[in-house]
Each structure stands twice: as structure tokens, then as C-alpha cells.
C-alpha positions in Angstrom: -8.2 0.8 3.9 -9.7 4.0 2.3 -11.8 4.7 -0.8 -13.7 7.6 -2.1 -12.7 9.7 0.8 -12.6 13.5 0.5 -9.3 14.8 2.0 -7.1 11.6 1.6 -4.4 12.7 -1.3 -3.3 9.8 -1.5 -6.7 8.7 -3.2 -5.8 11.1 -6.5 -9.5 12.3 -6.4 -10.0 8.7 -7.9 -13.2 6.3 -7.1 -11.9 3.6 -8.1 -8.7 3.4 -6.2 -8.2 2.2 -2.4 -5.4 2.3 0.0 -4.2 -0.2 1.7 -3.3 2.4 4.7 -1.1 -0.2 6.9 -0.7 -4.0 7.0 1.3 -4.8 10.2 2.3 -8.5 11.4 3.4 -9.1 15.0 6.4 -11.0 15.1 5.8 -13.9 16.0 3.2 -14.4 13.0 5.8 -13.1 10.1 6.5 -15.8 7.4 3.1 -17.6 8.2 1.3 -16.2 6.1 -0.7 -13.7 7.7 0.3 -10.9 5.1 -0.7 -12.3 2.2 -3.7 -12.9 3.9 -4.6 -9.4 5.3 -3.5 -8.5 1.4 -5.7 -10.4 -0.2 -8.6 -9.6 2.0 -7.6 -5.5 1.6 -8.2 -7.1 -2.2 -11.6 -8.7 -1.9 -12.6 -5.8 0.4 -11.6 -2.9 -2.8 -13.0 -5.6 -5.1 -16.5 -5.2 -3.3 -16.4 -1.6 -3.7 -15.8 -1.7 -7.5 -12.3 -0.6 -7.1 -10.0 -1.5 -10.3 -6.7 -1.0 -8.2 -5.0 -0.5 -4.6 -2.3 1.8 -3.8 0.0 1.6 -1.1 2.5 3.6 0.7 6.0 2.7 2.1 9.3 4.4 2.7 12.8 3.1 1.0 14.1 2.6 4.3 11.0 -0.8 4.6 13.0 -2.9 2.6 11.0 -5.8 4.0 7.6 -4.0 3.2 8.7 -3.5 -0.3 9.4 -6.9 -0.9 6.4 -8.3 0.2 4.2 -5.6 -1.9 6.5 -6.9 -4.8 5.8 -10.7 -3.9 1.9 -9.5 -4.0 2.2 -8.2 -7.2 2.2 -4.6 -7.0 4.2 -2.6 -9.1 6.3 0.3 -7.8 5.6 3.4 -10.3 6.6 6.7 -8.0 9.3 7.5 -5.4 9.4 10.6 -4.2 12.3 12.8 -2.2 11.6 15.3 0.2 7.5 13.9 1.3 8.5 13.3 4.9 10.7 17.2 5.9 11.8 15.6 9.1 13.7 12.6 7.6 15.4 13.6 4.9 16.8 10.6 3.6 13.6 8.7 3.2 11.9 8.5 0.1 8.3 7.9 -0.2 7.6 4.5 -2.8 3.9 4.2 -4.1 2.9 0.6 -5.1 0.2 -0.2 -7.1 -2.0 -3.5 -8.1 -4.5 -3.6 -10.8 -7.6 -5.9 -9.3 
């Protein structure tokens, strides 16, 4: 996670926004819970420094990612074409969560 980071775009300049920069379950751990967990810790941990939402980044291609950033509550409000100039056909999806 990042906040109030100079250089990180995805930030907007804002000091009240973090990003949740990856959340990654091995295997063998998917569908126990782990990523809610990890979520809601990312959470607790903007929470504590007086964040009032996250932000996170995934690629249309995740269609797993996206629907667990959906089952967390976060609202998808930008996708973007052309982000990534190497791969072409994905689109970066911004989520967001008001804390």
C-alpha cells in the first residue's frame, strides 16, 4: 500500500487516498479467506492514516481480481485503453472504496 507519496500517479496528488498496490493469494490459500483478509487489513491500515478511500488497479484481462474487488465493495469508476503500449488489448480498471 501507498499514501501521500510524491511520484505515485496513481495517488491523484490526493492525501487522503491509498493504494492497495497488489494483493496476491498462493494457490493453495484461494477461497479461504485470505483476501478478504489482506483487504480489510489494507483497510484498517488507510483507516489509520486518515485516508477516506483506497484505490486499486487491475487489468480487464483479471476477471478473478475484479470480482473479488466487487465482492469487497469497491466500485469500478475508470477503465482506460491504451495505459499498458505493450499489450494492447488490456484495459486498465480503477476500483475504488470509500472507508
Amino acid at each position: 500500500m501507498v499514501f501521500d507519496t510524491p511520484g505515485i500517479d496513481l495517488l491523484e496528488g490526493r492525501r487522503d487516498l491509498a493504494v492497495i498496490w497488489d494483493i496476491r493469494v498462493a494457490p493453495g490459500w484461494r477461497r479461504c479467506g485470505v483476501g478478504s483478509d489482506l483487504f480489510a487489513a489494507a483497510e484498517r491500515w488507510a483507516r489509520a492514516r486518515d485516508c477516506t478511500e483506497v484505490k486499486v488497479e487491475t487489468q480487464n484481462i483479471n476477471v478473478a481480481a475484479c470480482r473479488f474487488y466487487e465482492k469487497q465493495g469497491c466500485e469500478l469508476r475508470a477503465a482506460n485503453r491504451g495505459v499498458y503500449p505493450t499489450l494492447r488489448d488490456e484495459v486498465q480498471l480503477l476500483w475504488y472504496k470509500e472507508l
